[in-house]
C-alpha positions as CSV (number, residue, x, y, z in Angstrom):
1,X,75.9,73.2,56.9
2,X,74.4,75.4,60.0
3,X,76.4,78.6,59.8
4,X,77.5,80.6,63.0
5,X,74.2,83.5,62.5
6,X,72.0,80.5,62.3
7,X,73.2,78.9,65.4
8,X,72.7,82.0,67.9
9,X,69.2,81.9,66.1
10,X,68.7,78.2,67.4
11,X,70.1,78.7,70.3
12,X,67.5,81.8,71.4
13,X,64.7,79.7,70.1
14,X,65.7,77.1,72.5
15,X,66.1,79.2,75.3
16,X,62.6,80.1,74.9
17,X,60.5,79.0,78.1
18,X,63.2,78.3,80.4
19,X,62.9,79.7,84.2
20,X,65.1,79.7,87.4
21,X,62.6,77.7,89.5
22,X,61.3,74.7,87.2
23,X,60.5,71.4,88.9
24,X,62.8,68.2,88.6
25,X,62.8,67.6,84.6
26,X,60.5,65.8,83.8
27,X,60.1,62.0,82.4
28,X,63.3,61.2,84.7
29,X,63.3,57.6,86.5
30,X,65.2,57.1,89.9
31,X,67.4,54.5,89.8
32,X,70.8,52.9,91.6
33,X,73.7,54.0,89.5
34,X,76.5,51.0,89.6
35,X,80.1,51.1,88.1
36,X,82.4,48.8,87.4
37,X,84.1,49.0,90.9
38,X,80.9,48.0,92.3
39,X,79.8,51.3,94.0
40,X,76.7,52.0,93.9
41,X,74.9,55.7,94.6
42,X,70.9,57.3,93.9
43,X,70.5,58.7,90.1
44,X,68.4,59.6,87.8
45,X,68.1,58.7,84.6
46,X,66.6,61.4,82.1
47,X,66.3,62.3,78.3
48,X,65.4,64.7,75.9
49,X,64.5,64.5,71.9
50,X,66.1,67.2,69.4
51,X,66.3,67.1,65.8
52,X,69.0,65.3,64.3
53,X,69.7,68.3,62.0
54,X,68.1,72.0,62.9
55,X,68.7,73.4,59.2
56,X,66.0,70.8,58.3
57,X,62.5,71.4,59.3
58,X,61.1,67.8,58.4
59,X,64.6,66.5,60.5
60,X,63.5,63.6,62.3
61,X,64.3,63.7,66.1
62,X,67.4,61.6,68.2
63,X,67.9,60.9,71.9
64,X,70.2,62.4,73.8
65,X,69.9,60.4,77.3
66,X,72.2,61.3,80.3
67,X,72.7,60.4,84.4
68,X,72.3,62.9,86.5
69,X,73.5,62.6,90.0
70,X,72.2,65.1,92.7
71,X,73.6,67.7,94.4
72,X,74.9,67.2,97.9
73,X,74.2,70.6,98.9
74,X,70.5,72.6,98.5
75,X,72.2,75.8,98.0
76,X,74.7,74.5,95.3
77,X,74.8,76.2,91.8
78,X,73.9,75.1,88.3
79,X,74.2,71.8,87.0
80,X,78.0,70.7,85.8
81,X,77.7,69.0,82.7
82,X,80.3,66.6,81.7
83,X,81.5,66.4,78.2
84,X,83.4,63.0,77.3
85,X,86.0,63.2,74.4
86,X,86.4,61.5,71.2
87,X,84.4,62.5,69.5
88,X,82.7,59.3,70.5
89,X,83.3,59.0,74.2
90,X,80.3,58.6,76.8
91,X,79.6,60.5,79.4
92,X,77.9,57.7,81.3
93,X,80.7,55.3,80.7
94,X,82.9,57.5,82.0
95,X,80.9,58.4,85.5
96,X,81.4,54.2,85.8
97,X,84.9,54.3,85.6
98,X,87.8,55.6,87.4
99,X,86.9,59.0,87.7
100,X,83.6,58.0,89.2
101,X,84.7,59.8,92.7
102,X,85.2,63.1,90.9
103,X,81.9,63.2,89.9
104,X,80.4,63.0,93.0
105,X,82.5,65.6,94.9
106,X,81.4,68.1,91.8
107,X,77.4,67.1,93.5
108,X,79.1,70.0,96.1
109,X,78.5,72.5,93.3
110,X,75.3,71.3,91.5
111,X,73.2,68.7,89.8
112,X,76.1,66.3,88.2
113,X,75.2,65.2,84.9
114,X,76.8,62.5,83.2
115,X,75.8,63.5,79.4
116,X,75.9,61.0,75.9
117,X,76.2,63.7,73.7
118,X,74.0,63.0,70.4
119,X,75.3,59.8,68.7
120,X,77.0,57.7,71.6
121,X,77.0,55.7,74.2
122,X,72.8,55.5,75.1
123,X,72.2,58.6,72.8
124,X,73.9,56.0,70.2
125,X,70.6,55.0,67.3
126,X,73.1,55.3,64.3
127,X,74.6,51.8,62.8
128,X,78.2,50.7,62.4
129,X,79.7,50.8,58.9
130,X,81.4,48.1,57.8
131,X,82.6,49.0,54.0
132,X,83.3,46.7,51.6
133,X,87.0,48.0,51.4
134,X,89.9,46.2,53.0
135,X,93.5,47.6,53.5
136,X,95.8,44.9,51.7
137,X,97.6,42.9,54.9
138,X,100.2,40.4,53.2
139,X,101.5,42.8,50.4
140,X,103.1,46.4,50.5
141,X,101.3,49.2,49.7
142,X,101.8,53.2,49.3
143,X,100.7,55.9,51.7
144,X,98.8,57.4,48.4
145,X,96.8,54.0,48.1
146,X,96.2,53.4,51.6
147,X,94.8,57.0,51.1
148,X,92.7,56.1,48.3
149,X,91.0,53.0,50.2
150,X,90.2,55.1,53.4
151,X,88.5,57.8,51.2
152,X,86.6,55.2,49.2
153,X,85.4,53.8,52.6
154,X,84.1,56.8,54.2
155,X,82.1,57.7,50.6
156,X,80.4,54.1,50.8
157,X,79.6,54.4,54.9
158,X,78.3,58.2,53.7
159,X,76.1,56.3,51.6
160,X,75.3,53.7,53.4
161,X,74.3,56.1,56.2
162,X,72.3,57.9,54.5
163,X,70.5,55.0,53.0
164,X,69.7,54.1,56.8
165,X,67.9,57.7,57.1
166,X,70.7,58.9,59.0
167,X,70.8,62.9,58.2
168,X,74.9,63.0,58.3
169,X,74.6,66.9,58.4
170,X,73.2,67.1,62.2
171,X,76.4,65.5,63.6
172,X,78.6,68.6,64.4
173,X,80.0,70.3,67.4
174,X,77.3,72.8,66.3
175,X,74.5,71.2,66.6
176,X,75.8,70.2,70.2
177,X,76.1,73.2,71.1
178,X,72.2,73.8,70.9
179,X,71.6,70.2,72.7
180,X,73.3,71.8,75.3
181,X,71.1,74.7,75.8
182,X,68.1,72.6,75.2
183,X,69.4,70.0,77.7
184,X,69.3,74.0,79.9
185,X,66.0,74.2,79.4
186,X,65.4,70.9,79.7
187,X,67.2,71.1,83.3
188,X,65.1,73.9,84.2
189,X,68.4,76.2,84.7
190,X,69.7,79.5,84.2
191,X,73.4,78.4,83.7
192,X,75.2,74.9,83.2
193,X,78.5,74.5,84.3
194,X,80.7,72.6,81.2
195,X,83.7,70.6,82.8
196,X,85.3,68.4,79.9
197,X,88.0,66.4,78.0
198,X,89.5,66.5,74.6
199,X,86.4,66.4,72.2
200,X,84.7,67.4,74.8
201,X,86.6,70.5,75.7
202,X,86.4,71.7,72.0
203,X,82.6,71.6,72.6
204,X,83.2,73.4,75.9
205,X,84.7,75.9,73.5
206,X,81.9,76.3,71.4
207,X,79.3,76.6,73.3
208,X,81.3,79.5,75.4
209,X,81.6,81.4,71.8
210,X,77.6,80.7,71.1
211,X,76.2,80.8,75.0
212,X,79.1,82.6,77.2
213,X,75.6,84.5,78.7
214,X,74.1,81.0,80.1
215,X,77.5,79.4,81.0
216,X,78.8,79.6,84.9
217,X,81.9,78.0,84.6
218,X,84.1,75.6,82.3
219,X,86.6,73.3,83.9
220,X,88.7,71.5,80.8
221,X,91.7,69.2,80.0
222,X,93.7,68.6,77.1
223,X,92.3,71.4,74.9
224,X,91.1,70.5,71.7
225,X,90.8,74.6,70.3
226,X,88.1,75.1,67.0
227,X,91.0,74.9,65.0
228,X,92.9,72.1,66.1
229,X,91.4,68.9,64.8
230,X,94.2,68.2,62.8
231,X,97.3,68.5,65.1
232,X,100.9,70.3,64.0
233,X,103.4,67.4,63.0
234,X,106.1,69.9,64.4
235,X,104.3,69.9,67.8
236,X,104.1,66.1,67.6
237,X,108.0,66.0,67.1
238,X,108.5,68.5,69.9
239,X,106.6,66.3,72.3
240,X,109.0,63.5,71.4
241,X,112.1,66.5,72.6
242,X,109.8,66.1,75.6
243,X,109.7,62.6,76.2
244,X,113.3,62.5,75.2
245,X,114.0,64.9,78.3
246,X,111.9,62.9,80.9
247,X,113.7,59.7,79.6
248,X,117.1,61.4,80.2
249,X,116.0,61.6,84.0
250,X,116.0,58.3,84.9
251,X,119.8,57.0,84.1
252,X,119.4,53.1,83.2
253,X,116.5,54.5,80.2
254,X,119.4,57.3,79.4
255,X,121.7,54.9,78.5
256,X,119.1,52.4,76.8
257,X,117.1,55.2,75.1
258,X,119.8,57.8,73.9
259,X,117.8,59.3,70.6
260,X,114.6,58.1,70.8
261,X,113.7,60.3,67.5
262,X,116.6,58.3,65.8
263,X,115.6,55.0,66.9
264,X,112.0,55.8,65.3
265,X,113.6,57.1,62.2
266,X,116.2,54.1,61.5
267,X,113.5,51.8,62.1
268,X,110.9,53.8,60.0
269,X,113.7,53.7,57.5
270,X,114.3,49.7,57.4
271,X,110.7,49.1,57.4
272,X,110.1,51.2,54.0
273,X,113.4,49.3,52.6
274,X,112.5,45.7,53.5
275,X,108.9,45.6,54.9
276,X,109.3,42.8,57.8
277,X,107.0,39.5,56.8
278,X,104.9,38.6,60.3
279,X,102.4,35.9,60.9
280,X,99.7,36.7,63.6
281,X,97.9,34.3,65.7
282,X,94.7,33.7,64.5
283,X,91.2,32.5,67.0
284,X,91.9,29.1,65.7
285,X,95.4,28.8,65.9
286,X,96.2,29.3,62.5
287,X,99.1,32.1,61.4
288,X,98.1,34.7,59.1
289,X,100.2,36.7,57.1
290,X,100.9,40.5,57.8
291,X,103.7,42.5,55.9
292,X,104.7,45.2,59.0
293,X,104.9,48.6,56.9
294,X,106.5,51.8,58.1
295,X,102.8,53.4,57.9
296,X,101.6,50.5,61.1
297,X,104.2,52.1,63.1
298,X,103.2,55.3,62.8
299,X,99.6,54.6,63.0
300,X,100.2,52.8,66.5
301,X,102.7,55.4,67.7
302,X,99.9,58.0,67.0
303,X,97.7,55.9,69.3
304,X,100.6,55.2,71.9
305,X,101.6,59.1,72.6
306,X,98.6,59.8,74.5
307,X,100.3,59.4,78.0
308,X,103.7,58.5,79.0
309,X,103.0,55.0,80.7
310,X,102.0,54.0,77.1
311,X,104.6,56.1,75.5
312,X,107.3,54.1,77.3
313,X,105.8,50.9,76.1
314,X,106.0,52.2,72.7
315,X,109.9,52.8,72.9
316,X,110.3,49.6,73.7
317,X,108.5,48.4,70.5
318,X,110.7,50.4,68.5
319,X,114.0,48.9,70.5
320,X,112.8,45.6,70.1
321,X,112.3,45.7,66.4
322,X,115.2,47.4,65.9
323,X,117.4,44.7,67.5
324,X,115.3,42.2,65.1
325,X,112.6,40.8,67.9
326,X,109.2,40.4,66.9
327,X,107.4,39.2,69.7
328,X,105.8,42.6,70.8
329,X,104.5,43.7,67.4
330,X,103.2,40.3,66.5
331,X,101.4,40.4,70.1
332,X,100.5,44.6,69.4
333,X,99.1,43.8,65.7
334,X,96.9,40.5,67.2
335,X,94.7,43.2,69.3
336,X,94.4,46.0,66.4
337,X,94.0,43.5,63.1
338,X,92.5,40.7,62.2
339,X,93.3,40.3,58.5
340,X,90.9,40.4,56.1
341,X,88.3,42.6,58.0
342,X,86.6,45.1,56.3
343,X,87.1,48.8,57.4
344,X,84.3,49.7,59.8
345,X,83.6,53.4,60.9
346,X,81.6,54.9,63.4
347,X,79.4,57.5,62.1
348,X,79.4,60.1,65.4
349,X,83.2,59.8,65.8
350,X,83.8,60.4,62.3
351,X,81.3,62.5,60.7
352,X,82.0,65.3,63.9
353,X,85.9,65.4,63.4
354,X,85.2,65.8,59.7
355,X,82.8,68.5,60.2
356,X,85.3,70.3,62.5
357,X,87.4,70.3,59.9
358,X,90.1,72.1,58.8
359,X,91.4,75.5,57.0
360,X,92.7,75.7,53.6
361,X,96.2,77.7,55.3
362,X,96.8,75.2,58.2
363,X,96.2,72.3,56.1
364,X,99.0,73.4,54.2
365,X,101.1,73.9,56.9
366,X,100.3,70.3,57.9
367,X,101.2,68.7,54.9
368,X,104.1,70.5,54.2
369,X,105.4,69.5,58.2
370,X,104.4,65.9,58.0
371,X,107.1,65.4,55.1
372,X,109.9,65.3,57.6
373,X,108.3,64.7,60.7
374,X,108.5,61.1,62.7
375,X,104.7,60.2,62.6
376,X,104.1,61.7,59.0
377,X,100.1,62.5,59.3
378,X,99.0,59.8,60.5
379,X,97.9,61.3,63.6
380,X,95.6,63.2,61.7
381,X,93.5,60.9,60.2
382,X,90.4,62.8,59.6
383,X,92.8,64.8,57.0
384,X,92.9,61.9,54.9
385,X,89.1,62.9,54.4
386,X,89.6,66.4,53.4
387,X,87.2,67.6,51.3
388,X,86.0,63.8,50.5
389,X,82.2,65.6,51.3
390,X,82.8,69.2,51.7
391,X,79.2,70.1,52.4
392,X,79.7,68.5,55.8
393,X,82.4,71.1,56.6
394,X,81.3,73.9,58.9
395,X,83.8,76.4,57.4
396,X,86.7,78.9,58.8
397,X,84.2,81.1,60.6
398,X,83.7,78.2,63.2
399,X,87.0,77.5,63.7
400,X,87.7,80.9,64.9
401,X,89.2,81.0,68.3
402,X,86.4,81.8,70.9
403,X,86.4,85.4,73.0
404,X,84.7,84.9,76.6
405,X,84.9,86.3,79.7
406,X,83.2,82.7,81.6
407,X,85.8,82.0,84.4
408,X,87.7,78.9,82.9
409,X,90.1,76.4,84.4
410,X,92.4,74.9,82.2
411,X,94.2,71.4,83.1
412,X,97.5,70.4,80.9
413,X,99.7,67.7,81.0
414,X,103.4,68.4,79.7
415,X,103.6,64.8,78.4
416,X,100.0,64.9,76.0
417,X,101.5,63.6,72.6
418,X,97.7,63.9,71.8
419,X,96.7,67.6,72.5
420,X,99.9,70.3,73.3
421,X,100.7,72.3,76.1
422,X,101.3,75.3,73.8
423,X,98.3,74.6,71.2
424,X,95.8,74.5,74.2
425,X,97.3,77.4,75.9
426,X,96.5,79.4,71.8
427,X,93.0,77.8,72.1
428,X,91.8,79.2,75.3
429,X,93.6,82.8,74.9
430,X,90.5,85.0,74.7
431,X,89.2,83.9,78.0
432,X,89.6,86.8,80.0
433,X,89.4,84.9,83.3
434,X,91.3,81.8,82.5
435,X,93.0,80.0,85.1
436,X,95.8,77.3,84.0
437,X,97.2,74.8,85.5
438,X,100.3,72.9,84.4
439,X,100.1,69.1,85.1
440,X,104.0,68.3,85.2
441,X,105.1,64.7,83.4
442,X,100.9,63.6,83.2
443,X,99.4,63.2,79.2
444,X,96.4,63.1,77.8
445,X,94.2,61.5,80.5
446,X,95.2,63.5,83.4
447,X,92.0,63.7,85.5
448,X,92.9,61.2,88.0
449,X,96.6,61.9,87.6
450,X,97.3,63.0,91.1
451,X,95.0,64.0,94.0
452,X,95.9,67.7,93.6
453,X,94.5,67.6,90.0
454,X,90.6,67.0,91.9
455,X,91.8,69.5,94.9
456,X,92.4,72.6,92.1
457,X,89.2,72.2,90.1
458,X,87.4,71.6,93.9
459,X,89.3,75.1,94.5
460,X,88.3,77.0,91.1
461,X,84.6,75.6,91.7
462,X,84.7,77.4,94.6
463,X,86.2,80.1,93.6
464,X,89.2,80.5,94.8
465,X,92.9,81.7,92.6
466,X,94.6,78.8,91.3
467,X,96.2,80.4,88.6
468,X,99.9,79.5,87.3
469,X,100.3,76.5,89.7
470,X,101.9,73.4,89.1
471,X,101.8,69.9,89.9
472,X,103.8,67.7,89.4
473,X,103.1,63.6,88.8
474,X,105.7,60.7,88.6
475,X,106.8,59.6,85.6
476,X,106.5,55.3,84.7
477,X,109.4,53.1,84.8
478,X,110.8,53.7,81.4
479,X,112.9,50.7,81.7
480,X,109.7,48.4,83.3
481,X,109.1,45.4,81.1
């Protein structure tokens, strides 16, 4: 574990040698940058090496590989550094995807550079685990064993990491902090701009506890706070009020959808009675068994609350299979499970959310709120892992709430079942020039939402108040098939 004194040690030891007027980086190849649209546009492609793990000083050394896209403008600032979420997401996926055209009108304020933080996408050198456990799929089974089988799986893919020469202990927010400010020096700038998502915002966070001093400006969405890894079950059941209320504005889903919470429950409730016997359509055309538990419903809700298209999908899952039809699920389960498989982890993803962690106080607040509320834990899955390898956690003192004065823009959607309105407003309250914008009826993935959302961070960029505005998105078809 690297502790909080020893990181602001690395992280002047980094610094060391960096200057305002460096050349291009160096070892950086020009090339056309393509995404999946088909537009194309002049990059770079660049990389640096670190050590996998900084408390180590025979640590071998990782990648970490990123895009960078140049500014439009001579006089424009420091270089905006986006951070994809997860933990797991890449930064260079992400520049080819729908939110290509915000990235280049950031070029207006800097150097725009698409990051893979250490252990994904192109940074990616660590291997797949695929454990030897396997969740039963034809029989019932208790929460308490499907607990017991996940644990046993992250031990062996622990093990089997580390018999690859993985050094588990160097994936952390931490240590990404300090590939950030060698990715600075690297860069040959002062400051970085950090604009991030999710994951990506908690490192955002981070780094302005660690670096506040070499940071221009953060633009985030859908705060992730140091100490919100593990997410509230109350706040889960309160987003459910709030999908309940934008339901009740549309009148056809008012009448269909009176109590969505009750609907969940009653079918949550029939399931742990008289689990429901499915068959699912295998690649060869043969059926295989699958006993549909209370726990898969939760599990997919958990994934399905992100944003309210999806959401409303999910209601109609639950009305379906509480009127007896089986078609969706069979059709839902076909793309998540193919019996029989092995459980297979991702080290980065894992290993980082772990490390995060969480405190012996909220952890008992979680547990003690999951017992009544509609998803249980299971959004919390990396609390299933608790203390399963307690060296890897990074302890309370990280998860304290950061204290900066870095002029920070905060985007939130009032329809995130993923990250709260209220819990990223807590995780951002020691900024003390925070701007926040509400994103009415968007979720989790609220970038390209609505033009306004790339108008305000345009705005903030350049300075200008956007404090306390609001804008507002539609909401799907709650009734659309």
């Amino acid at each position: 574990m690297v502790g909080i004194v020893k990181l602001s040690l690395l992280i002047v030891l980094a610094a060391a040698g960096a200057t305002s007027n460096a050349p291009n980086p160096p070892a950086e190849e020009a090339f056309v940058f393509e995404t999946r649209a088909g537009d194309r546009v002049d990059a770079y492609r660049g990389s640096l090496v670190v050590p996998e793990n900084r408390s180590d000083p025979n640590s071998r050394a990782i990648p970490i590989r990123y895009v960078r896209f140049p500014a439009t403008d001579l006089s424009a600032g420091p270089p905006v550094v986006y951070l994809a979420g997860g933990p797991g997401g890449s930064g260079i996926a992400t520049a080819r995807g729908n939110r290509f055209s915000l990235f280049m009108a950031m070029r207006e304020f800097g150097d725009v550079i698409a990051l893979d933080q250490r252990g994904t996408g192109e940074s990616n050198i660590l291997p797949r685990c695929n454990s030897a456990r396997r969740f039963p799929h034809d029989t019932g089974f208790s929460d308490a064993e499907y607990t017991a089988i996940y644990r046993a799986a992250f031990r062996e893919c622990l093990d089997f990491w580390r018999g690859e020469g993985v050094d588990v202990r160097g994936y952390t927010t931490v240590e990404s902090v300090v590939d950030l400010d060698a990715l600075r020096v690297h860069l040959g700038a002062e400051k970085l701009t950090l604009w991030g998502t999710s994951y990506g915002s908690h490192l955002a966070l981070a780094a302005a506890r660690e670096m506040s001093d070499r940071l221009h400006r953060i633009v985030i969405s859908s705060a992730e706070g140091l100490d919100q890894t593990i997410k509230m079950p109350a706040r889960t059941d309160a987003y459910f009020k709030r999908l309940q209320e934008a339901i009740d504005t549309q009148a056809e889903a008012r009448v269909a959808y009176p109590d969505i919470a009750a609907l969940m429950r009653r079918v949550h409730a029939r399931l742990d009675e008289t689990p429901l016997m499915l068959h699912l359509p295998q690649e060869d055309g043969s059926p295989a068994p699958y006993l549909l538990q209370r726990r898969d419903l939760q599990q997919i809700a958990s994934g399905a609350i992100s944003d309210p298209g999806i959401a409303a999908r999910l209601v109609r899952l639950y009305a379906e299979i509480d009127r007896g039809e089986t078609r969706r699920i069979v059709k839902t389960l076909g793309h998540r499970h193919t019996p029989g498989d092995s459980i297979s982890l991702r080290a980065m993803s894992t290993i980082m959310d772990v490390a995060s962690g969480i405190g012996e106080t909220r952890r008992r607040t979680v547990e003690r709120q999951a017992q009544t509320s509609l998803l249980k834990d299971f959004l919390n899955s990396t609390l299933f892992l608790t203390g399963v390898a307690p060296e890897l956690d990074l302890g309370d003192k990280f998860r304290e709430a950061p204290a900066s004065d870095v002029p920070l823009l905060l985007l939130s959607g009032t329809l995130d079942g993923r990250t709260y309105i209220e819990s990223q407003r807590e995780a951002v309250a020691g900024f003390t020039q925070l701007s926040a914008v509400t994103v009415r009826n968007a979720g989790h993935n609220l970038f390209m939402s609505s033009p306004e959302v790339s108008e305000v961070i345009v705005q903030f960029m350049r300075g200008q108040a956007v404090e306390n505005r609001v804008i507002e998105v539609p909401l799907p078809d709650f009734l659309d098939p």
